[in-house]
LUMSESE-936836 format. One record per residue (C-alpha): residue number from 0; residue in one letter; y, z, x. Coordinates in steps of 0.05 Angstrom, whole numbers, plus 5000, padded with zeros to 4 digits. Each point is the difference from the previous one (the first is absolute). Example, Ala and Ser with C-alpha at 12.3 -4.5 7.8 and 13.67 -1.06 7.14 Angstrom:
// LUMSESE-936836
<0, 'a', <4910, 5156, 5246>>
<1, 's', <5069, 4987, 5027>>
This chain:
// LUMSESE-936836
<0, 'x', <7979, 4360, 8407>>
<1, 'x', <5042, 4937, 4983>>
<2, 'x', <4960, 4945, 4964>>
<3, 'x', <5028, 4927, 4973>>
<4, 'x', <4958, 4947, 4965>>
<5, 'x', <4939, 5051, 5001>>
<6, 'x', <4993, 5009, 5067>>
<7, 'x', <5026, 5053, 5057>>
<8, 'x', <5050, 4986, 5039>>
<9, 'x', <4979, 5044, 5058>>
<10, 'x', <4937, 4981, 5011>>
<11, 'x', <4971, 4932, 5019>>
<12, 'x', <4965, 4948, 4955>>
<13, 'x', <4923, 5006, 5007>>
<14, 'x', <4968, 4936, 5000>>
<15, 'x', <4932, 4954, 4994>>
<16, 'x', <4982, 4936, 5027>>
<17, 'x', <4938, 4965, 4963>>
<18, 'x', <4970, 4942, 5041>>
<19, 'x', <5010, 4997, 5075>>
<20, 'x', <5004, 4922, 5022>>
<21, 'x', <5057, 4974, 5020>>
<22, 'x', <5052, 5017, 4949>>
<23, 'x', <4973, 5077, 5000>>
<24, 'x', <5008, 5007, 5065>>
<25, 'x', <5070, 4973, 5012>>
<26, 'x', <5026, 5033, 4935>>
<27, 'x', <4963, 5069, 5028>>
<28, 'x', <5026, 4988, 5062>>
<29, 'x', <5071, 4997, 4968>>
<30, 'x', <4992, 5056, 4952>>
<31, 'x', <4988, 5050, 5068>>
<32, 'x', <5055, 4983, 5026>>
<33, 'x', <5050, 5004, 4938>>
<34, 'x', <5027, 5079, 5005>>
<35, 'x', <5006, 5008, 4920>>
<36, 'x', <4921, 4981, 4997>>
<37, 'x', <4930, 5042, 5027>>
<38, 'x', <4940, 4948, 5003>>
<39, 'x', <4944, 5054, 4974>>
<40, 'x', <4949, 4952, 4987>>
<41, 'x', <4958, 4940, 4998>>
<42, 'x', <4944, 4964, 4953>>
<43, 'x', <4966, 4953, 5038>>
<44, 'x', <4933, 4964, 4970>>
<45, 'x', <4976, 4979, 5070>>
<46, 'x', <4958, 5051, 5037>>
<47, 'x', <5009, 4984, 5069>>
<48, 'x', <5077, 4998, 4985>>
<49, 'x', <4996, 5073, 4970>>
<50, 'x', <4955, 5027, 5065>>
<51, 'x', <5060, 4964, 5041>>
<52, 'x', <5049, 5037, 4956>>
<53, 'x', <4967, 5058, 5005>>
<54, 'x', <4996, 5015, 5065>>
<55, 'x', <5064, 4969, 5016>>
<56, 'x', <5041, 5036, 4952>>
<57, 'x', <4999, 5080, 4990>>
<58, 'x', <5051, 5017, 4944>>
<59, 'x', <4987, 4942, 4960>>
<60, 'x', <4948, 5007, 4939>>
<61, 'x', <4958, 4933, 5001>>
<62, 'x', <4952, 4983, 4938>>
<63, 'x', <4958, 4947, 4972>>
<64, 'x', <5024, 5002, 4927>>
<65, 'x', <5064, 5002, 4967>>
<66, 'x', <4980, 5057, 4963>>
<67, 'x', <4982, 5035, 5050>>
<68, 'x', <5086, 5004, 5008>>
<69, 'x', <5002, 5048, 4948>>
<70, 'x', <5024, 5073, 5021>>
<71, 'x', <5042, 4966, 5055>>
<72, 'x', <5065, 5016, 4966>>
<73, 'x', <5017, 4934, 5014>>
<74, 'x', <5072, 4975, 4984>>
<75, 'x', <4987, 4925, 5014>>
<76, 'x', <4943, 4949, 5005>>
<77, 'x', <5005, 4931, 5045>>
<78, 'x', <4946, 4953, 4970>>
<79, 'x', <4983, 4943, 5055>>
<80, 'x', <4946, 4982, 4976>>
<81, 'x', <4970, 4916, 4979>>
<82, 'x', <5035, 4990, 4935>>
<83, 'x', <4937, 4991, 4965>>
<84, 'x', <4997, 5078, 5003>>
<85, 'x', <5073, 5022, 4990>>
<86, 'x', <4995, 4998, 4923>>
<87, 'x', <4935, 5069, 5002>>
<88, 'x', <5032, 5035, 5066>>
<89, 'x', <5066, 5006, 4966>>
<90, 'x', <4974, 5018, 4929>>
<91, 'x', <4954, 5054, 5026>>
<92, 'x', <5066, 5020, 5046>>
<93, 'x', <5033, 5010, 4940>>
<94, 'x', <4939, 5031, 4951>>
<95, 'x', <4977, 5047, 5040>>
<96, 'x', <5082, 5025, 5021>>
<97, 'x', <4983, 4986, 5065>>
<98, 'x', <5075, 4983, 5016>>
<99, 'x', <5064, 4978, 4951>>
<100, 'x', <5023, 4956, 5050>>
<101, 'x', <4967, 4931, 5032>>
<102, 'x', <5009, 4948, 5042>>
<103, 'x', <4959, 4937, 5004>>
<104, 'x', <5000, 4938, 5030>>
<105, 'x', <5008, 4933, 4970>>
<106, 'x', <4977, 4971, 4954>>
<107, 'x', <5008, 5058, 4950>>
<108, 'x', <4925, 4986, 4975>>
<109, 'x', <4957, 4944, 4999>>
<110, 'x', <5022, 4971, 4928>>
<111, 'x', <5062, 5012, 4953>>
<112, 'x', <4959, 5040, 4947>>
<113, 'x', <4980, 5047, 5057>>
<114, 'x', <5072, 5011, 5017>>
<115, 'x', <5020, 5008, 4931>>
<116, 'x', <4956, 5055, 4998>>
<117, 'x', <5029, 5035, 5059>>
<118, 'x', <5067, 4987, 4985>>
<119, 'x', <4978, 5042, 4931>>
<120, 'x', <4965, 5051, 5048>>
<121, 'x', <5054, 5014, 5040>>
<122, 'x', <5051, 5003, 4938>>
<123, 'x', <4960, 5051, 4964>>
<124, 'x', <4968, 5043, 5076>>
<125, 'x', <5049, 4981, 5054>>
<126, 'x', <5061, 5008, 5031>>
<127, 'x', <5019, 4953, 5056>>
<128, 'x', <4966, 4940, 5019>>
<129, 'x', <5000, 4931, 5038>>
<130, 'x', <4966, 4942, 5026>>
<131, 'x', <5004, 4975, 5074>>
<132, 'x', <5043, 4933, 4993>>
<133, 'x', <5027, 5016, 5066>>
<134, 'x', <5048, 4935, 5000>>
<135, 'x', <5051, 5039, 4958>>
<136, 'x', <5015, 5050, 5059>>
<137, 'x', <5000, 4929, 5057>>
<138, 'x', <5077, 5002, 5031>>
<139, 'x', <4997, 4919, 4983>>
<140, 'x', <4983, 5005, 4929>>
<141, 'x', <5047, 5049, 4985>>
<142, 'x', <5059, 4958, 5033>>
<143, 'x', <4975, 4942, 4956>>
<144, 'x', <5002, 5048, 4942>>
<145, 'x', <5063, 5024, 5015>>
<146, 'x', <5037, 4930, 5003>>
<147, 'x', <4968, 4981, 4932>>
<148, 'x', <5030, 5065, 4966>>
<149, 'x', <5067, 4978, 5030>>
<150, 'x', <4996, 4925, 4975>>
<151, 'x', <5006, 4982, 5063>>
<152, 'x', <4969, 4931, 4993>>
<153, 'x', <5022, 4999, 4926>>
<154, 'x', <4953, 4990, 4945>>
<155, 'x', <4927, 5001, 5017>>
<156, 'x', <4975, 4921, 4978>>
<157, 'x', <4937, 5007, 5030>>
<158, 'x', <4952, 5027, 5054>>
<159, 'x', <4931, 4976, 5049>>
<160, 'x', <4955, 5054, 5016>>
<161, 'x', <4949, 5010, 5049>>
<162, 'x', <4945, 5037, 5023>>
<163, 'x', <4954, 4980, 5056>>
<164, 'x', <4946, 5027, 5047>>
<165, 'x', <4947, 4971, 5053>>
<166, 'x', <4953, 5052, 4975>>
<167, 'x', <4953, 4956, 4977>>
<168, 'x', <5027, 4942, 5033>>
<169, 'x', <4929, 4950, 5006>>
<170, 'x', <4962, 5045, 4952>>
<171, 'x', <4954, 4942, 4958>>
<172, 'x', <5020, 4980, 4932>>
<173, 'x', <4958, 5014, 4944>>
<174, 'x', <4989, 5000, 4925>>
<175, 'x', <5028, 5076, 5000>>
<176, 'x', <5075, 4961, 5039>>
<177, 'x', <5034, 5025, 4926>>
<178, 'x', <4972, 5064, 5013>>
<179, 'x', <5029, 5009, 5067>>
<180, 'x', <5066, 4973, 4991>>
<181, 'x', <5003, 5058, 4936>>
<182, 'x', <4975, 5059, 5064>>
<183, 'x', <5061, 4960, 5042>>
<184, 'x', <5041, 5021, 4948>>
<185, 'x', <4989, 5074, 4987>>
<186, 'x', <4993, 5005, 5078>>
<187, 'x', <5068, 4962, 5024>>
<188, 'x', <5030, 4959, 4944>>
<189, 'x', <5011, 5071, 4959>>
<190, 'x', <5052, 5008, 5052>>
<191, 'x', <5035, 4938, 4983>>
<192, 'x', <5000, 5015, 4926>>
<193, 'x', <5030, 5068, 5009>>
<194, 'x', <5052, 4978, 5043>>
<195, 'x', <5017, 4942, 4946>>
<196, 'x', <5007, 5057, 4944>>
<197, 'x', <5035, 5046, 5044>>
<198, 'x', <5049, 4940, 5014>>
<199, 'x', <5011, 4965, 4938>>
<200, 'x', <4963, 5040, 4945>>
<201, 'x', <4939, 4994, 4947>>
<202, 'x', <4970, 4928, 4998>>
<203, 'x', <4944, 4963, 4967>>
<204, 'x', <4949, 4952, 5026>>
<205, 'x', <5009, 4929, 4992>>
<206, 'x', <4954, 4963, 5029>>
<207, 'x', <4942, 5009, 5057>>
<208, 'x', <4966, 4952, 5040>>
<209, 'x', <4945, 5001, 5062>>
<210, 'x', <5007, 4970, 5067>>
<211, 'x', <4961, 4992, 5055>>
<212, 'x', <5034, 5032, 5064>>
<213, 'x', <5016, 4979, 5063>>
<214, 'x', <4939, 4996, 5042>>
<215, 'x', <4959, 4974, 4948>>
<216, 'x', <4973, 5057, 4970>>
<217, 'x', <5014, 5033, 4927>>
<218, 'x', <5032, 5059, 4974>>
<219, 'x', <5078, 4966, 4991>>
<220, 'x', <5029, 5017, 4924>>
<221, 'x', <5074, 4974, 4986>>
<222, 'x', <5029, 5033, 4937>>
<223, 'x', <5070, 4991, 4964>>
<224, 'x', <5039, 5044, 4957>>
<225, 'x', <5066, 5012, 4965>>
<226, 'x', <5043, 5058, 4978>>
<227, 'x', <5034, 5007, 4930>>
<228, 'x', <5063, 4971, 5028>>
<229, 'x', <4966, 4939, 5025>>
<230, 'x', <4995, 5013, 5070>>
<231, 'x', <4941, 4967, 5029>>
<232, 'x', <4953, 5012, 5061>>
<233, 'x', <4936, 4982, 5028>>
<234, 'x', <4961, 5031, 5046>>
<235, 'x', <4947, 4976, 5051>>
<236, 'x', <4944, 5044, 5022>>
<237, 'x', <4946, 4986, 5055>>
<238, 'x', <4967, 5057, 5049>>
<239, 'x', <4966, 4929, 5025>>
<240, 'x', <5061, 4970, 5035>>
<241, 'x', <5014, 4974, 5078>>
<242, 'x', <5043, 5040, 5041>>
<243, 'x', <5006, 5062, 4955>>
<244, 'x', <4966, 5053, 5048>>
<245, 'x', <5035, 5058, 4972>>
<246, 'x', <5014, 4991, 4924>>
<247, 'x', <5074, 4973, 4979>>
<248, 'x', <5035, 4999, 4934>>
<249, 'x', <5071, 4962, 5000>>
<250, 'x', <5037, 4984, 4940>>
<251, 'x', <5049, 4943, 5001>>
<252, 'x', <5059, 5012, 4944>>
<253, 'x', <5047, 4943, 4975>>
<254, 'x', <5059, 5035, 4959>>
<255, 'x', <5062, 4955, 4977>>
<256, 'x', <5046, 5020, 5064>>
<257, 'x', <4951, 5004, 5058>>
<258, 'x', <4924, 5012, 5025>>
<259, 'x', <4963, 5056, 5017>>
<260, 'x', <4933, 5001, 5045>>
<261, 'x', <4970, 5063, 5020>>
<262, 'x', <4936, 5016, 5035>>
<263, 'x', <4974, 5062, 5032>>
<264, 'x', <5035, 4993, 5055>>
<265, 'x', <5071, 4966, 4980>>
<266, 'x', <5045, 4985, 4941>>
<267, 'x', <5036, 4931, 5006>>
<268, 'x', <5060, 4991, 4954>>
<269, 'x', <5040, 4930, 4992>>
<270, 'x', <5055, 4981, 4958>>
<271, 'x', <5027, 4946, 4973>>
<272, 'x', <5066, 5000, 5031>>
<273, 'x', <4954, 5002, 5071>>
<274, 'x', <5003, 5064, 5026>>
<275, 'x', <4933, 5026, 5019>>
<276, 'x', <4973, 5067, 5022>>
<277, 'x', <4937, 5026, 5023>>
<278, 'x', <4974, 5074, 5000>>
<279, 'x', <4932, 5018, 5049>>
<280, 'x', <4968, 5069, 4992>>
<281, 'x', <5037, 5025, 5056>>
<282, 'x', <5061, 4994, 4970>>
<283, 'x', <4997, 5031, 4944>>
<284, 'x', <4982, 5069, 5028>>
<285, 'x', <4932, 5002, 4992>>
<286, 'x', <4977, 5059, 5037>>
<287, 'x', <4959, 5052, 4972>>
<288, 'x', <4976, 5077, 5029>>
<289, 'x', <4929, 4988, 5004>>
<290, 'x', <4984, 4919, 5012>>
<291, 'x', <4924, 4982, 4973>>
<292, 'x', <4978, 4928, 4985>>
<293, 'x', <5075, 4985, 4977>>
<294, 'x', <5048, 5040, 4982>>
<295, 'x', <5005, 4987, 4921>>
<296, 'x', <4941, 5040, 4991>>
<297, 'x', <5034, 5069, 5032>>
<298, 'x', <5060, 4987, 4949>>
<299, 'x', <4946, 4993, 4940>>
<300, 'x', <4968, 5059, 5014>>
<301, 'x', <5068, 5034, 5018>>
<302, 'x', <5021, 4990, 4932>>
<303, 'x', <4935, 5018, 4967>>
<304, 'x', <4995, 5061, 5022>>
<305, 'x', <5079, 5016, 4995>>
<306, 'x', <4989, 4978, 4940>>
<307, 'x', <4940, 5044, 4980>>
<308, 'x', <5039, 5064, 5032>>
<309, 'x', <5069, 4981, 4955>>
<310, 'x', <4954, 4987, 4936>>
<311, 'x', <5045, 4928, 5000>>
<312, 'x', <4969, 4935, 4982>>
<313, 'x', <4967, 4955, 5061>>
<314, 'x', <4995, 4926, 4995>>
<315, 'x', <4972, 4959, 4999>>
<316, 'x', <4962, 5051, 4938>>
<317, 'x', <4939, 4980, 4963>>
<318, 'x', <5043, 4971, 4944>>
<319, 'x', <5035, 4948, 5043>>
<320, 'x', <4935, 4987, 5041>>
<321, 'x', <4969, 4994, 4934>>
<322, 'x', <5048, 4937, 4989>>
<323, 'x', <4961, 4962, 5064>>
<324, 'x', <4935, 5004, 4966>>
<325, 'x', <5023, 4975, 4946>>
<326, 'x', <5024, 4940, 5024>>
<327, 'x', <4939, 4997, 5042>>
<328, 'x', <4951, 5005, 4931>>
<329, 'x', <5044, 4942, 4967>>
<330, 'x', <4976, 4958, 5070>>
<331, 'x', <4928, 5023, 4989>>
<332, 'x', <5011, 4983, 4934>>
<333, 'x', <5023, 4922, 5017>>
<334, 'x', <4953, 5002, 5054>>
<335, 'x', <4938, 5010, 4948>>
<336, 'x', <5028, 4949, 4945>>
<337, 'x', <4995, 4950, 5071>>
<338, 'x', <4932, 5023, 5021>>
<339, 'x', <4979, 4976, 4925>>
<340, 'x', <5034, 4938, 5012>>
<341, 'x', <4963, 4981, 5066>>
């Protein structure tokens, strides 16, 4: 029998889903239909999900405690979970040898010494791992990525991000608004932040300040930063906005030659000399085998799970996720030293 990175080539990945909202099921969903993966089982907290599992499901093992994984010969964990509870679920994944290899959604935990820890957990009891920042594997963004590794638009000078949803579009404000705009953050803005270190590498925070959003009601946090070479961003983060009923990030990039703007669903590219090109998704080939919620999420677990079966590194891995909570603690940081203030 042929084996590479640990794992046998001629047989199929066994794998575990814990938590079955929304994420678990599309990521399940995906994983059954991937042929290098077998989705064997399912921890579920939620009894009348399990009894709908149950007699749904035949082959697959459903439980009520992560624990209760153990024995599975699992080769891979998904963890889609509330943050709040990725930091235990993945150290008991990794204690008890449930499996070597996890993936979790974003954010990596719910504070930067948590995800310290795991990245140490996984160093010292893992093999391959990654967190859900699904943007990296969206046709657009990787166009936009593309043309900034080819100085396309020259020297990066500076760069406007965004990240806006409806979601709680009307919601009142409150004395907790600093509170929410930090939960907008690790729930959309993380995706922003990624993107920005994917793009243009590690950054500090400079400054952060609160707004109220569109519609009146709280939960908008505006942050700047700057990279070693003196590139300088800032970023604008609402789930409280007009007119956002599916949440957008778009980046707007001004580099010495040119412009780029990319969104979701197109890259925009203008240069100085006046030529100007625009990309949607449908032009830049974005078809995948097996099309669920959009089609960035079949390519992330694609490569997870290639990347699990080739013992190769996936990312984004705990250590680079572990970069967007850090930059997320300096906000919470600011955010208390303001809180003092007012």
């Amino acid at each position: 029998m042929d084996y590479f990175g640990g794992v046998s080539l001629n047989k199929k990945l066994r794998v575990a889903v814990v938590g079955l909202g929304k994420m678990g099921l599309l990521h399940a969903s995906i994983i059954s239909f991937l042929p290098d993966a077998e989705l064997v089982a399912f921890c579920e907290k939620n009894s009348m999900i399990r009894r709908f599992l149950k007699g749904t499901l035949n082959r697959v093992r459903v439980v009520d405690d992560v624990r209760k994984l153990s024995g599975l010969d699992l080769d891979a964990v998904y963890v889609t979970t509330p943050i709040a509870s990725h930091f235990p679920i993945i150290k008991e994944v990794f204690s008890e040898k449930i499996a070597s290899n996890i993936f979790v959604e974003k954010t990596l935990a719910s504070s930067f010494n948590e995800a310290k820890e795991l990245c140490e957990l996984a160093r010292k009891l893992g093999d391959v791992n990654m967190v859900g920042y699904q943007r990296r594997f969206s046709v657009t963004y990787r166009k936009a990525k593309k043309l900034l590794d080819q100085r396309v638009i020259g020297k990066p000078i500076s760069f406007n991000v965004y990240a806006f949803s409806s979601d709680f579009l009307g919601s009142e404000a409150d004395s907790k608004a600093h509170a929410a705009s930090i939960g907008a953050l690790r729930d959309l803005g993380c995706h922003a932040i990624d993107v920005a270190l994917w793009f243009f590498g590690d950054m500090q925070i400079k400054s952060v300040e609160f707004k109220n959003s569109d519609g009146g009601s709280g939960g908008r946090i505006s942050f700047e930063c700057a990279t070693s070479n003196g590139l300088k961003g800032k970023f604008d983060v609402s789930q409280s906005m007009k007119n956002y009923r599916m949440p957008e990030v778009g980046f707007f990039i001004n580099g010495s030659l040119g412009t780029i703007e990319v969104t979701d669903d197109k890259v925009d590219l203008k240069l100085k000399d006046g030529k100007t090109f625009r990309w949607y998704r449908h032009n830049l080939n974005d078809n995948v085998a097996f099309l669920l919620g959009t089609p960035e999420y079949f390519r992330e677990d694609e490569h997870f799970i290639k990347s699990v079966l080739h013992g190769q590194l996936a990312e984004p891995s705990f250590n680079t996720a572990l970069k967007v909570d850090y930059l997320i603690s300096q906000i919470e940081d600011k955010t208390a030293k303001i809180n003092v203030a007012t």
